[in-house]
Backbone atoms as SQL, in Angstrom:
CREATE TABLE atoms (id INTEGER PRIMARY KEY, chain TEXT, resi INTEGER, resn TEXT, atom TEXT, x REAL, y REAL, z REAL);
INSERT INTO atoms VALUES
  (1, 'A', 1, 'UNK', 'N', 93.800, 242.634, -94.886),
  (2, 'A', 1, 'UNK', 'CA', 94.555, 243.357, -95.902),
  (3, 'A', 1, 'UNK', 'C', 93.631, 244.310, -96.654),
  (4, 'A', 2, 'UNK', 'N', 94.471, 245.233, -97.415),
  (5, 'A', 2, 'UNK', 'CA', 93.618, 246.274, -97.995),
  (6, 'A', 2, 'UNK', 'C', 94.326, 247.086, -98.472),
  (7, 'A', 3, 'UNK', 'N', 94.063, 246.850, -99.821),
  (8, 'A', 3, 'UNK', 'CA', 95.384, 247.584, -101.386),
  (9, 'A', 3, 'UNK', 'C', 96.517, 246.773, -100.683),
  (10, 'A', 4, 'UNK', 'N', 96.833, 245.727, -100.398),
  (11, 'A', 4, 'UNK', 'CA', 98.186, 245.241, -100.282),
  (12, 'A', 4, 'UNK', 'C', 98.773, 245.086, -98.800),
  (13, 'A', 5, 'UNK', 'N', 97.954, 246.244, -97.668),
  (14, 'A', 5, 'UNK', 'CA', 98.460, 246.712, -96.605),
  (15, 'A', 5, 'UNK', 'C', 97.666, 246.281, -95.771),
  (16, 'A', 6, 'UNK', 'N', 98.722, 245.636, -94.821),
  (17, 'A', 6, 'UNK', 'CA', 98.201, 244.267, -93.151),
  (18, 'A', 6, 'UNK', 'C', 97.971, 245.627, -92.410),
  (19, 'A', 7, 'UNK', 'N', 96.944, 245.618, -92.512),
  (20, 'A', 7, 'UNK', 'CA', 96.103, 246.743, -91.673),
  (21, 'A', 7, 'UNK', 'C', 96.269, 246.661, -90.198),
  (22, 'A', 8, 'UNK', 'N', 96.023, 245.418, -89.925),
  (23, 'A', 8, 'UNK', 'CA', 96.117, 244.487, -88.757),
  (24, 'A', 8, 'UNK', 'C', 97.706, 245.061, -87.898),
  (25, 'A', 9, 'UNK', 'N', 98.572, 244.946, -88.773),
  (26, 'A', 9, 'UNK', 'CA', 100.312, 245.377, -88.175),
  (27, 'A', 9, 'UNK', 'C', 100.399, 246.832, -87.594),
  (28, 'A', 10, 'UNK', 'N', 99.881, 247.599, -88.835),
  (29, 'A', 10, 'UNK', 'CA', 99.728, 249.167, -88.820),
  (30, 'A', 10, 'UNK', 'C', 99.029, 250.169, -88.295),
  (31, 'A', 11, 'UNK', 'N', 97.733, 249.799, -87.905),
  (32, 'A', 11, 'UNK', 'CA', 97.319, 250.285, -87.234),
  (33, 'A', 11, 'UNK', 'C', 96.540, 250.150, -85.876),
  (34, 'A', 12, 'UNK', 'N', 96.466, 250.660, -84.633),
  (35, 'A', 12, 'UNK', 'CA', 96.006, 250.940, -83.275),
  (36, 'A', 12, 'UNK', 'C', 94.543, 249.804, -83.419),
  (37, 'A', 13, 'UNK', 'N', 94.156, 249.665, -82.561),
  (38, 'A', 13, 'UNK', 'CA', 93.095, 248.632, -81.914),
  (39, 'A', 13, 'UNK', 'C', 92.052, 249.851, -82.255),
  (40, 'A', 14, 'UNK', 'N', 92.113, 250.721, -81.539),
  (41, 'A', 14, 'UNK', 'CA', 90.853, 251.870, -81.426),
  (42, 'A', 14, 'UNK', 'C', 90.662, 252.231, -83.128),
  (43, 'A', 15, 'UNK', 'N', 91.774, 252.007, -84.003),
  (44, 'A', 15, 'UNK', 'CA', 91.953, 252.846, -85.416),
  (45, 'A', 15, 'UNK', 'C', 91.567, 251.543, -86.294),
  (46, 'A', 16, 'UNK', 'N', 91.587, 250.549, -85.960),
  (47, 'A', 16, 'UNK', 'CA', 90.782, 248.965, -86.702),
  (48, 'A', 16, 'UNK', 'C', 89.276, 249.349, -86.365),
  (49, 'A', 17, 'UNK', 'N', 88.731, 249.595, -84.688),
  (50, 'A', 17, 'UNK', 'CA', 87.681, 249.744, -84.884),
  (51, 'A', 17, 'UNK', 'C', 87.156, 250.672, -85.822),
  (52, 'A', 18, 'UNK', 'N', 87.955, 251.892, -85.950),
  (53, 'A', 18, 'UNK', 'CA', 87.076, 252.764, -87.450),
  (54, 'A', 18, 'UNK', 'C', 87.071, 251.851, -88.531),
  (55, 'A', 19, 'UNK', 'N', 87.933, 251.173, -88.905),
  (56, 'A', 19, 'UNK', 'CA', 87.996, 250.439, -90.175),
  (57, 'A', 19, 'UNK', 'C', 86.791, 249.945, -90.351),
  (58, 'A', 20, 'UNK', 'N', 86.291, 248.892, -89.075),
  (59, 'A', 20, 'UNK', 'CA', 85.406, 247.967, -88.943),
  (60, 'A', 20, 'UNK', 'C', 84.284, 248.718, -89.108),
  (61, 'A', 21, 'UNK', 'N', 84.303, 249.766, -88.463),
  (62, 'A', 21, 'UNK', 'CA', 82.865, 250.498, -88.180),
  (63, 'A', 21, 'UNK', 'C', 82.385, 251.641, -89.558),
  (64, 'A', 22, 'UNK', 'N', 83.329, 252.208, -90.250),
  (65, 'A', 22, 'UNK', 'CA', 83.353, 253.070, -91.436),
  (66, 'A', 22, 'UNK', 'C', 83.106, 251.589, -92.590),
  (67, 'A', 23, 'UNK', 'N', 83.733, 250.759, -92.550),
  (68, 'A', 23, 'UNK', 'CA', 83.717, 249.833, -93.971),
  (69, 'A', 23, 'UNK', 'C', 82.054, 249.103, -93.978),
  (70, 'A', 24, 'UNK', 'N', 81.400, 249.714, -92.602),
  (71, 'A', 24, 'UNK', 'CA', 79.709, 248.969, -92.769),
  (72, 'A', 24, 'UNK', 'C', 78.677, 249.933, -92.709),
  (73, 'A', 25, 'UNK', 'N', 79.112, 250.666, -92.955),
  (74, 'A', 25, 'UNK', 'CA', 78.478, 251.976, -92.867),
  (75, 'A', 25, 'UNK', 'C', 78.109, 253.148, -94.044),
  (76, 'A', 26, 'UNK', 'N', 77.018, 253.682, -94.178),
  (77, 'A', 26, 'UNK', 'CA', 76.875, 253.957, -95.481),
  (78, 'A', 26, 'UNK', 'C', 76.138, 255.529, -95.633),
  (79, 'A', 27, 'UNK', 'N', 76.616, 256.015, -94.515),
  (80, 'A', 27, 'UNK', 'CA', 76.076, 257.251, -93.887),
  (81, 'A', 27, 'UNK', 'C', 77.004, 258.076, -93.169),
  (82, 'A', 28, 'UNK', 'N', 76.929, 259.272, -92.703),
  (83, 'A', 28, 'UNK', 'CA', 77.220, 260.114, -92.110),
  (84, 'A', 28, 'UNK', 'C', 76.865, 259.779, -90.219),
  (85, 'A', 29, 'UNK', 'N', 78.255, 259.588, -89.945),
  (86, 'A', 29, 'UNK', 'CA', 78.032, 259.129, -88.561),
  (87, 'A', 29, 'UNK', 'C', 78.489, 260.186, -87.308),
  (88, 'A', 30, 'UNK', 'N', 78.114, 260.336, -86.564),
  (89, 'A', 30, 'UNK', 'CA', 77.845, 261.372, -85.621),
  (90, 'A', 30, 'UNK', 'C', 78.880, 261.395, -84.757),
  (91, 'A', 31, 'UNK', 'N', 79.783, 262.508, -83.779),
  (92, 'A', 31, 'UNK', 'CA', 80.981, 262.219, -83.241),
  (93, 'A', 31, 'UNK', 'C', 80.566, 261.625, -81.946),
  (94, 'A', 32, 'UNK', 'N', 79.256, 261.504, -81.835),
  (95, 'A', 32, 'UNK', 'CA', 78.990, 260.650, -80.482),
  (96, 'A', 32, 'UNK', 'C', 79.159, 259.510, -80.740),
  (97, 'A', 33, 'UNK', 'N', 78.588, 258.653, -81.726),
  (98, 'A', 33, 'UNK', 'CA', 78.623, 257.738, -82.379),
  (99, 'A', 33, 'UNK', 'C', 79.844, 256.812, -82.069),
  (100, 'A', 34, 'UNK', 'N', 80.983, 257.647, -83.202),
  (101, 'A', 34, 'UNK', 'CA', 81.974, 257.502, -83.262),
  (102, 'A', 34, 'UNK', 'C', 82.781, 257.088, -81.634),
  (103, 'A', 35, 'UNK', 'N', 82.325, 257.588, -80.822),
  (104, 'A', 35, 'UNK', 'CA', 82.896, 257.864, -79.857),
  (105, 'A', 35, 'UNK', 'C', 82.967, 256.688, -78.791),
  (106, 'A', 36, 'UNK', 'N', 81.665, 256.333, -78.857),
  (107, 'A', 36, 'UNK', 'CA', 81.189, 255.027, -78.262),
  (108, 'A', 36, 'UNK', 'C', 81.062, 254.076, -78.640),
  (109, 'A', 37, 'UNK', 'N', 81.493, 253.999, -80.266),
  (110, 'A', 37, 'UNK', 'CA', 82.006, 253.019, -80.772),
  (111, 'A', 37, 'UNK', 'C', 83.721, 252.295, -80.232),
  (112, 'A', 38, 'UNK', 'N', 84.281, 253.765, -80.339),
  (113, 'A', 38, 'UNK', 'CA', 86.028, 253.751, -80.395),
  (114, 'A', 38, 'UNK', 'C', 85.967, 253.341, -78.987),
  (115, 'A', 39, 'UNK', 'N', 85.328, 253.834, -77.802),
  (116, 'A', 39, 'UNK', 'CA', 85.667, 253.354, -76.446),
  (117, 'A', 39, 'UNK', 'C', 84.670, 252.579, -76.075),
  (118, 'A', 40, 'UNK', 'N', 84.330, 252.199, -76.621),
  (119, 'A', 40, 'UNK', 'CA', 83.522, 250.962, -75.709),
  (120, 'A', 40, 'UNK', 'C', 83.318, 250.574, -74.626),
  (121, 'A', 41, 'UNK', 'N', 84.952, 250.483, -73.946),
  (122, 'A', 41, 'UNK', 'CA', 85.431, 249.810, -73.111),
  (123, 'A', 41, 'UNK', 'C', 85.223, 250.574, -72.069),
  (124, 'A', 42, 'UNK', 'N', 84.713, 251.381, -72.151),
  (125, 'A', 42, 'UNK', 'CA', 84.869, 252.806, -70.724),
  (126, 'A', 42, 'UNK', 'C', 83.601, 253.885, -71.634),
  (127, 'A', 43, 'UNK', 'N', 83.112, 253.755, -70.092),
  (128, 'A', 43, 'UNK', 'CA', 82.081, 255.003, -70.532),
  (129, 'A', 43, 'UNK', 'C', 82.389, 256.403, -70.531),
  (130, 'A', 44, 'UNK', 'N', 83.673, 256.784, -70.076),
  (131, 'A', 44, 'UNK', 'CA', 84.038, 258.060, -70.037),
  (132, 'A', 44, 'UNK', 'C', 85.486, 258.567, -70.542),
  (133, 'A', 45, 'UNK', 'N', 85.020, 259.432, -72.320),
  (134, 'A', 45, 'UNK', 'CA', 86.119, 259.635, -73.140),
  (135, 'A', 45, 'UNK', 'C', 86.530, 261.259, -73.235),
  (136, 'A', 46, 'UNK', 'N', 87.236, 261.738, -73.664),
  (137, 'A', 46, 'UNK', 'CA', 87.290, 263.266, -74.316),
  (138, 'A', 46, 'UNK', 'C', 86.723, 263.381, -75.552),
  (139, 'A', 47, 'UNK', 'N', 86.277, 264.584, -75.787),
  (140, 'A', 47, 'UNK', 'CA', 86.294, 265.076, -77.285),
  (141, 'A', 47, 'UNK', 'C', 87.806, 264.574, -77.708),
  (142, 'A', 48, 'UNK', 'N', 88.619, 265.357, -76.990),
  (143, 'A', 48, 'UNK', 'CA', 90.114, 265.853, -78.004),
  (144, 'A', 48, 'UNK', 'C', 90.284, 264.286, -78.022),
  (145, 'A', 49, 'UNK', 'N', 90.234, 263.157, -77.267),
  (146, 'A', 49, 'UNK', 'CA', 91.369, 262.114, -77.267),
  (147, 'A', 49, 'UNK', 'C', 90.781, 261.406, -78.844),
  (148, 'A', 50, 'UNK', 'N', 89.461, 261.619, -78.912),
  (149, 'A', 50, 'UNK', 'CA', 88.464, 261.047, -80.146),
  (150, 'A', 50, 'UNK', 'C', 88.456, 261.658, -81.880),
  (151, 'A', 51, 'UNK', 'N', 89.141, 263.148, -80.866),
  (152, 'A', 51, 'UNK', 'CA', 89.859, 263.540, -82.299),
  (153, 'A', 51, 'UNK', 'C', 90.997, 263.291, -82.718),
  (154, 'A', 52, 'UNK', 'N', 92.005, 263.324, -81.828),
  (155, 'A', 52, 'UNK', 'CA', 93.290, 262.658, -81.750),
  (156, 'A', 52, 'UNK', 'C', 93.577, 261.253, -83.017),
  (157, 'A', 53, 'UNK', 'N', 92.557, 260.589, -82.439),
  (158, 'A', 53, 'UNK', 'CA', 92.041, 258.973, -83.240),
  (159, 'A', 53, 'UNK', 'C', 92.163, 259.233, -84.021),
  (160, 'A', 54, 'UNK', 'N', 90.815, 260.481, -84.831),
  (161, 'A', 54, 'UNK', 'CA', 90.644, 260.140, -85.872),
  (162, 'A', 54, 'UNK', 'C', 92.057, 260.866, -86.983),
  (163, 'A', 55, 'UNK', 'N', 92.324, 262.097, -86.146),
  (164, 'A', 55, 'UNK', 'CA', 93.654, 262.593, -86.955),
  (165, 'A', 55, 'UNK', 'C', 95.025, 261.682, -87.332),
  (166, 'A', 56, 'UNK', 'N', 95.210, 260.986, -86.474),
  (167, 'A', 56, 'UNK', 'CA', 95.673, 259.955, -86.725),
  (168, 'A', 56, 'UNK', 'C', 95.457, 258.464, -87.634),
  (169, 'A', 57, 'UNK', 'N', 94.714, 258.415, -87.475),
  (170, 'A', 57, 'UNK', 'CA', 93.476, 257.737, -88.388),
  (171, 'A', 57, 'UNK', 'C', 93.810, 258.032, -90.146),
  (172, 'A', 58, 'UNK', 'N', 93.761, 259.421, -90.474),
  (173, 'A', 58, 'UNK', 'CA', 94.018, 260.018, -91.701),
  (174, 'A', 58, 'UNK', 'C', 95.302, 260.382, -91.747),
  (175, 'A', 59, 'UNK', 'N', 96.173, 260.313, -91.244),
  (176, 'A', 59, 'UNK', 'CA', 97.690, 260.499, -91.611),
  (177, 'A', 59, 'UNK', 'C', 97.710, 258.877, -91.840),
  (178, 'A', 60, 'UNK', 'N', 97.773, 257.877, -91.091),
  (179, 'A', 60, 'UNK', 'CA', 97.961, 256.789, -91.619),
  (180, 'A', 60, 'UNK', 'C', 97.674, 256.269, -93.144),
  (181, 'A', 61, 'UNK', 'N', 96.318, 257.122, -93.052),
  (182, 'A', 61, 'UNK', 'CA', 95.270, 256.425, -94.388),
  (183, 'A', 61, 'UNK', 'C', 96.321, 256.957, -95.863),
  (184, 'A', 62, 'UNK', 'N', 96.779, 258.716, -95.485),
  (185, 'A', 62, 'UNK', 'CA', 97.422, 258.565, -96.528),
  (186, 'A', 62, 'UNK', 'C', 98.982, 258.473, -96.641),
  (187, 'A', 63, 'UNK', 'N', 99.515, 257.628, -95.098),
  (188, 'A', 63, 'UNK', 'CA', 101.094, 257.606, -95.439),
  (189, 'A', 63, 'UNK', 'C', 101.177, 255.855, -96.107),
  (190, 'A', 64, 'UNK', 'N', 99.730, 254.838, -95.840),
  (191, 'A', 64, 'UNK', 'CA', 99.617, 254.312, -96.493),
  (192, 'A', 64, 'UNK', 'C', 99.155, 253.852, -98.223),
  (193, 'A', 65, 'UNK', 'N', 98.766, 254.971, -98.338),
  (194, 'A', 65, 'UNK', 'CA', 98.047, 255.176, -99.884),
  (195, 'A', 65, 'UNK', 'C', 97.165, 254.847, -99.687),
  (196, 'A', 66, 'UNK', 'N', 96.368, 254.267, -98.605),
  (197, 'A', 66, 'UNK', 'CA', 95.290, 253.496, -99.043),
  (198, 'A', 66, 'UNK', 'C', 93.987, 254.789, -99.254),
  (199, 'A', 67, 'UNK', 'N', 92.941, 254.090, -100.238),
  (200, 'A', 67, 'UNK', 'CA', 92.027, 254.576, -101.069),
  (201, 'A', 67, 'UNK', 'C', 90.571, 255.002, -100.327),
  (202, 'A', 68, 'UNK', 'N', 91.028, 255.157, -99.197),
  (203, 'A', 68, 'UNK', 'CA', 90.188, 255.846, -98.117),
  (204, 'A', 68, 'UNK', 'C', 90.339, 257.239, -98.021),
  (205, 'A', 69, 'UNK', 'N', 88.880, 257.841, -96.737),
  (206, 'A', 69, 'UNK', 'CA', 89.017, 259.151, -96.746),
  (207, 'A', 69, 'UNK', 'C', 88.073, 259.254, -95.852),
  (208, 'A', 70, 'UNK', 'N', 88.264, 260.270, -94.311),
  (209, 'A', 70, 'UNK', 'CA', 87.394, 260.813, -93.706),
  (210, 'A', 70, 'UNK', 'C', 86.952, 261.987, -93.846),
  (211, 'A', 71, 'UNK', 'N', 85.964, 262.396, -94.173),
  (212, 'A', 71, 'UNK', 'CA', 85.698, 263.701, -94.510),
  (213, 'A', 71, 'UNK', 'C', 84.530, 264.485, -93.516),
  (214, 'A', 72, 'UNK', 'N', 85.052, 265.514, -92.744),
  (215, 'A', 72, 'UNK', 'CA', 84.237, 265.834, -91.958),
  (216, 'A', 72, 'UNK', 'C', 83.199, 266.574, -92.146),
  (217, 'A', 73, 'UNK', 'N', 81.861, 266.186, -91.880),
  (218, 'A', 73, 'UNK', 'CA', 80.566, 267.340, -92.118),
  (219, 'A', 73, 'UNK', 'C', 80.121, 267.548, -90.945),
  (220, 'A', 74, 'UNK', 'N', 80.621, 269.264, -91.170),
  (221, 'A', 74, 'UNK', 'CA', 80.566, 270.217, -89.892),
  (222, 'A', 74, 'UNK', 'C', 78.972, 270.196, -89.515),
  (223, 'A', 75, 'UNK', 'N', 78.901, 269.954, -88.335),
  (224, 'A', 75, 'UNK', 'CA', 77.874, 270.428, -87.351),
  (225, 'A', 75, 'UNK', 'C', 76.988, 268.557, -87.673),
  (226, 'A', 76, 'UNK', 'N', 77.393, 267.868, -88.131),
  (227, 'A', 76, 'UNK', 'CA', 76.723, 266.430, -89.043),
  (228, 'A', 76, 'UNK', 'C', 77.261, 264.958, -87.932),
  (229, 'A', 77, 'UNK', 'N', 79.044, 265.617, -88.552),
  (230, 'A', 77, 'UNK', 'CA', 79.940, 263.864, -87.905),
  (231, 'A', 77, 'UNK', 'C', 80.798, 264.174, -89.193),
  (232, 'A', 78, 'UNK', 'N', 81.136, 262.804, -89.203),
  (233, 'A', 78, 'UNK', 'CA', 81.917, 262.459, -90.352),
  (234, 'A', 78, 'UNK', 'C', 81.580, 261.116, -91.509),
  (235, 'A', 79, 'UNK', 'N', 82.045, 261.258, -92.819),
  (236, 'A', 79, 'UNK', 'CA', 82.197, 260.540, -94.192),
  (237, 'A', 79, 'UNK', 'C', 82.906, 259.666, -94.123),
  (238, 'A', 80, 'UNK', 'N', 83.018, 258.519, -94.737),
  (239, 'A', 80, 'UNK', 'CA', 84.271, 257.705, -94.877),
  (240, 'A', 80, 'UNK', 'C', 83.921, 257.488, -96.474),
  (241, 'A', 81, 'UNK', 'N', 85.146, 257.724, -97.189),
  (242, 'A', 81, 'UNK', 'CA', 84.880, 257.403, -98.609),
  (243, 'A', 81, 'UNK', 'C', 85.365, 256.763, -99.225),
  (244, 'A', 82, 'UNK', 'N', 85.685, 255.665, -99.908),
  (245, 'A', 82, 'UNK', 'CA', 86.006, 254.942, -100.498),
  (246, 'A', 82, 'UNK', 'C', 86.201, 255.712, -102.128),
  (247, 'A', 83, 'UNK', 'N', 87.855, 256.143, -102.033),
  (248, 'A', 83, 'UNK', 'CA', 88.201, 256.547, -103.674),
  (249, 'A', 83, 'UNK', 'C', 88.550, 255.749, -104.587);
């Protein structure tokens, strides 16, 4: 749970692993990173399907309210912020 919301119900397997992987993390993480985190399972992903994730990822975050935020730093990776 988190602000109230079974995270667990709502969101995708691949979109828990961001949870898991952004909520231990305290840095700016790289879209490779990211990438081989989210697929694990297979060594061979797309860019787009990894952006897909994460766009999805942030419509959830705010059709849930919850007090999160990915914020992308160009040419870096991406933020996760806790508001």
């Amino acid at each position: 749970y988190l602000d109230n919301v079974d995270i667990s119900l709502n969101f995708t397997s691949k979109e828990m692993r961001l949870f898991t992987f952004f909520l231990n993390q305290e840095t700016i993480v790289s879209f490779e990173t990211l990438g081989s985190t989210i697929y694990s399972e297979v060594s061979d992903y797309s860019d787009w399907a990894l952006s897909q994730i994460i766009s999805r990822f942030r419509s959830k975050l705010l059709q849930y309210n919850l007090p999160l935020k990915i914020k992308t730093k160009r040419g870096r990776g991406y933020e996760f912020i806790r508001a």
